[in-house]
N, C-alpha and C positions, 0 to 999 in steps of 0.2 A: 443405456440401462435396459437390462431384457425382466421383463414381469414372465416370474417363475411361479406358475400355480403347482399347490401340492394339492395333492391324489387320495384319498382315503380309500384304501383296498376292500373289498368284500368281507378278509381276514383281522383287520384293524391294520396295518399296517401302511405307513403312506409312501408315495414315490413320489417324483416328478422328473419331467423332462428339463433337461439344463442343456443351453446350448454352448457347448464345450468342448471344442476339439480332444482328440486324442494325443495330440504336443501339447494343449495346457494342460490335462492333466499328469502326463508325464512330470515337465517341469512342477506341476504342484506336488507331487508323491515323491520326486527328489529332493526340493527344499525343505531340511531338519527345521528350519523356522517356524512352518509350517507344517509342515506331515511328521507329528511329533509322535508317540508311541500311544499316549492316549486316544489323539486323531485314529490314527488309525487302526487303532483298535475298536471305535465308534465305526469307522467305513464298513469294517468285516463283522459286525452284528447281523445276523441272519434279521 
């Protein structure tokens, strides 16, 4: 289990660091179970 702090930006905006390869997210951005059109339409919110 990795403890993920979120970030409050300057602008209001938060981020955080996730420690996530680039093949898990892969596999998660191809699984329709999960990276559903809502999803990722929340991902690509500026």
């Amino acid at each position: 289990m990795y403890d993920i702090k979120l970030n409050k930006d300057t602008d209001g905006s938060y981020s955080c660091g996730v420690p996530i390869r680039k093949d898990d997210w892969a596999w998660l951005l191809s699984d329709k179970t999960i990276a559903s059109k809502s999803a990722m339409t929340a991902l690509l919110q500026p």
